[in-house]
N, C-alpha and C positions, 0 to 999 in steps of 0.2 A: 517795563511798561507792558501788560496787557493788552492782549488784541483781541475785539468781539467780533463774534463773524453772524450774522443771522441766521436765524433760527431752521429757514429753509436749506443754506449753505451749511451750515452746523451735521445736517442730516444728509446733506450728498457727501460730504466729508467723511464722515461714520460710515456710509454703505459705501465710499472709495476705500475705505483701510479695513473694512470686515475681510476675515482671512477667506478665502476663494473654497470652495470645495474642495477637500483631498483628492487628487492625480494620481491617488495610489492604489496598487493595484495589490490584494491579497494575495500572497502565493501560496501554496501549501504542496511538499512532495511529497506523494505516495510511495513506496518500493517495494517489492518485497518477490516473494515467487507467484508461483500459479492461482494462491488463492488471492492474492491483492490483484491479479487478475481481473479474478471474478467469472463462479461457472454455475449460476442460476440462470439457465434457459430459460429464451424468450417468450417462447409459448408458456412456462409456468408462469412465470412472474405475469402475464395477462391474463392468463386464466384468473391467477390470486387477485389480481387487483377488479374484477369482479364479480366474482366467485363470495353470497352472500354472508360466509362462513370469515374470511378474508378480506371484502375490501378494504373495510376501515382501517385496515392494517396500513394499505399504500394509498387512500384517500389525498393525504399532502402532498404525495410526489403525481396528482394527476389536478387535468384541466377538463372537467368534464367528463368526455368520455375517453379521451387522450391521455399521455404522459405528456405534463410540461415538461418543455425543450426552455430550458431557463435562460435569460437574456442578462442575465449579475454574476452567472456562475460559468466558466469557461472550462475545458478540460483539453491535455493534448495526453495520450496516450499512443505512444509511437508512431506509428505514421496516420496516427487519427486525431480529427478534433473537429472540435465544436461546442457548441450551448447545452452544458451539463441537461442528460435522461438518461434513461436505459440504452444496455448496448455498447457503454463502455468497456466491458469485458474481454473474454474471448469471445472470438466472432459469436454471434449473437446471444450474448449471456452477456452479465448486468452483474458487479462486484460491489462492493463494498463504498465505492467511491460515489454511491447515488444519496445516498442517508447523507454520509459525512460531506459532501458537497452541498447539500441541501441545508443542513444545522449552521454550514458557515456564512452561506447566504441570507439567511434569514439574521444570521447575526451580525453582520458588518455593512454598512453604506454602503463601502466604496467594495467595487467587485471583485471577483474571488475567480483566481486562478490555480486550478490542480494539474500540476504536470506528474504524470504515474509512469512510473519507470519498473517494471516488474515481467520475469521470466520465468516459466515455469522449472521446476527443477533445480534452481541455484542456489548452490549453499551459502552461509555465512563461510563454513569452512574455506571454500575455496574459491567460487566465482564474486562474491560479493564480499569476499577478505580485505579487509582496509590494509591500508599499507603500513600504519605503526604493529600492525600484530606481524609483520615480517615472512617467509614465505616459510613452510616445515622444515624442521629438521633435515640433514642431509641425511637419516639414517630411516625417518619416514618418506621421503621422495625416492630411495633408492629403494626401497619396499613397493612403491607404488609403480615405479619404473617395471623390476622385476614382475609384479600381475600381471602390466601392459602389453610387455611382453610376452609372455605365458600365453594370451588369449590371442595374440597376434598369430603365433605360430600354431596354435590348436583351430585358429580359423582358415588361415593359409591351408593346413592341413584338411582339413574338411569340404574347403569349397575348390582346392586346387587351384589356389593361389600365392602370389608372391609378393605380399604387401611388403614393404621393408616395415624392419621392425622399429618402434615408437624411440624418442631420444631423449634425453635427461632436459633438453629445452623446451620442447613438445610437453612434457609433465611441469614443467612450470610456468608453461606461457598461460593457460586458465585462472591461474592466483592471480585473484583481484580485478579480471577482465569484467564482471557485471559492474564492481563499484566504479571502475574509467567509463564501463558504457553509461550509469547512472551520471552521473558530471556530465558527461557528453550531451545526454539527452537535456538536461536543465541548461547547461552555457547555450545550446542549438535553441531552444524557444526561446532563451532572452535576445539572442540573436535574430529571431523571424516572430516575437507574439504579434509585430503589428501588423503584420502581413496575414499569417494565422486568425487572428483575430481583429479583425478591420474596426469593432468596436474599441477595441483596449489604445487604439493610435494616440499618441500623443500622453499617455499616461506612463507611470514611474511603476513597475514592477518591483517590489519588497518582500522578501521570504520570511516566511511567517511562523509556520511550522512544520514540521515532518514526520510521516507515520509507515510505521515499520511495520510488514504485516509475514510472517516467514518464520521457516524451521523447520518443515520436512524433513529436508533430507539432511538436516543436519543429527537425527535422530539414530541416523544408522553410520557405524563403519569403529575402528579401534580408535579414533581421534577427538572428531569432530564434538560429540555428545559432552565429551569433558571440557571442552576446551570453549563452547558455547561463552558463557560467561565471560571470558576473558577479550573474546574476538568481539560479544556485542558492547562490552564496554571502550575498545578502539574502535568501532565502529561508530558511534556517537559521537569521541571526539574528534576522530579524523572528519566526519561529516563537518562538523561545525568549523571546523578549522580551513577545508576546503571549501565551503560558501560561505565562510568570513563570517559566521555569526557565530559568537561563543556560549552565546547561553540559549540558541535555537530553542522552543517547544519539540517534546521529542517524545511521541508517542508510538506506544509498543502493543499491541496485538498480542498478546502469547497466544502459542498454538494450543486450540482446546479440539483436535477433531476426537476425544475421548468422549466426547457428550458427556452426558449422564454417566457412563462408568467411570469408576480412579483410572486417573492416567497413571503411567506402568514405562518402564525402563525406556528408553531413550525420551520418548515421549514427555514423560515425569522430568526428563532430566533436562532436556529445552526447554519447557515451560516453567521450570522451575529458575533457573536462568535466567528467562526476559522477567521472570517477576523479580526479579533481585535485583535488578536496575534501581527499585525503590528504592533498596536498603541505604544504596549508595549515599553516603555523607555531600558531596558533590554534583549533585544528580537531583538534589533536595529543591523542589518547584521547579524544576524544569526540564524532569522526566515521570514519566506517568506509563504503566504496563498493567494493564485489565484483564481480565479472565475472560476467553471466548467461549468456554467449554460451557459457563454457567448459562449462556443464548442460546442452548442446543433448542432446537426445534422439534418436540416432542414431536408431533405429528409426523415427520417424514423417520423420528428416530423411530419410532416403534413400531415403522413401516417396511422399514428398512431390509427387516431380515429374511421377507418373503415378499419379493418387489418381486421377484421372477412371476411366482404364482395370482401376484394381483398386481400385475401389472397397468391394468386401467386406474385403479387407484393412485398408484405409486405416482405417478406421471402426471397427477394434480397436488402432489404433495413434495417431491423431490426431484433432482433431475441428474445426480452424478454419484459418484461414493464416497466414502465417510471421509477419504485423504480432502475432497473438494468439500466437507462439511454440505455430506448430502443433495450437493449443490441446490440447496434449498434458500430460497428468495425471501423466505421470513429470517434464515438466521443470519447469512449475509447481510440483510437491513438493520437487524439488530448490532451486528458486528458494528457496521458504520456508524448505528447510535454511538454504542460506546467511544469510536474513536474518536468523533465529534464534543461529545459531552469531554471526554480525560481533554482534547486541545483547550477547548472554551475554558475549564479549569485552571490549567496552565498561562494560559493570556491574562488569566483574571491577574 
């Protein structure tokens, strides 16, 4: 038997069983060393955003004559947070996370949370070594051991002192200390966002994707350079394995601080590395690694080499050196284009 409900009740019926807004909250983690940081100073990046050469560059990330302080887009960067703008960086500089926060704002309803976990100086090799890639060789730690000591004793000597010298524990206790402190830092916000963030209360945090931005110093030493490849491929799956997502978005930054020139031995050899994540058969839609070198920022590049002697110029166009990609605010922005655009790709 059929039951007719009136036309009025028909329709409070339908708007009681319409599904409620999503309570979900976009996460996205950043990582990576000094340049997911971020070292475009604050005075450049204001000068650029009105400077008539420049503003239209950063017109979108402003509100007049301000930086909007976004109320959709939330970020915790270690003992900081708040409503994604400039400043997220090193103290007062502005990384990569302002562009790529802003693409995923404007693309997603429900709000957008970026926890950035990033230390200057940390390799893949060793501080941010996933635990399936295992700790070195005992016959590369007892190598390293032996430096350790060497420079202990040549410092003792020098400054007349008696440090004891370094222990075979001591050389392995740094293997893998950034990727525990990375977990640390993402379990520690899902533990306090509604406190952190009084807006997000009562809403369902869901990890979305993640973006690699690192390789420095993985550029130099007998090891590290080769062995890239190998570490950032555990690197991806220990990630997904430890926040329970297996097929994570998993986006890679290669290192381009070569600009305009070819990049050349260790350098060539990182970068050529996080671009091989592509190749990966397994890795296929659900990793993505873009060229940062091809963003260089002519303007600060070809400024660069006589910043001493024009230095009024330099200081509207750049603000660090070529390891910090010029810490130049147009090509950081760009950077975070790209990482924005390769996520959005990937989600599709």
């Amino acid at each position: 038997m059929k039951t007719y409900f009136p036309a009025s009740l028909a329709l409070t019926l339908l708007g009681f069983f319409t599904p409620a807004k999503s309570q979900s909250v976009k996460v996205f983690i950043l990582a990576g060393q000094s340049n997911m940081e971020g070292k475009a100073d604050q005075k450049l990046i204001d000068h650029q955003a009105t400077d008539e050469k420049t503003k239209d560059f950063f017109k979108h990330l402003r509100s007049g004559d301000e930086w909007t302080i976004r109320d959709d887009v939330f970020i915790k960067f270690l003992n900081r947070h708040g409503g994604l703008t400039t400043g997220f960086g090193s103290p007062n500089k502005t990384g990569p996370e302002l562009e790529f926060g802003h693409l995923m704002g404007e693309h997603f309803e429900e709000p957008v949370l970026l926890i950035k976990t990033a230390w200057g100086g940390h390799s893949l090799f060793q501080k941010f070594r996933p635990p399936s890639a295992g700790i070195p060789s005992d016959e590369v730690l007892k190598a390293e051991l032996a430096n350790a000591k060497k420079r202990t004793i040549a410092n003792n000597e020098k400054r007349k002192r008696n440090d004891p010298l370094p222990t075979m524990e001591q050389i392995k206790e740094p293997y893998g200390s950034s990727y525990r402190n990375m977990l640390k830092e993402v379990e520690e916000t899902f533990q306090n966002y509604e406190t952190l963030f009084p807006k997000l209360k009562g809403k369902t945090l869901e990890i979305s994707g993640f973006v690699w931005f690192q390789g420095f110093n993985d550029m130099f030493g007998d090891h590290a350079p080769a062995q890239y490849a190998s570490n950032m491929k555990h690197f991806i799956k220990d990630v997904r394995k430890d926040l329970k997502k297996p097929n994570l978005p998993f986006v890679i930054a290669a290192i381009g601080n070569n600009g305009s020139q070819p990049a050349k031995g260790g350098m060539l050899t990182v970068s050529s590395a996080q671009l091989s994540m592509n190749e990966i058969p397994e890795f296929q839609g659900n990793v993505k690694a873009f060229r940062t070198d091809v963003l260089v920022d002519k303007a600060a590049e070809d400024l660069f080499p006589t910043w001493k002697e024009n230095f009024e110029a330099w200081k509207l166009v750049g603000s660090d050196r070529p390891y910090h990609y010029l810490g130049s605010a147009i090509w950081y922005t760009r950077i975070g284009r790209g990482m924005g655009t390769a996520m959005l790709e990937l989600l599709k």
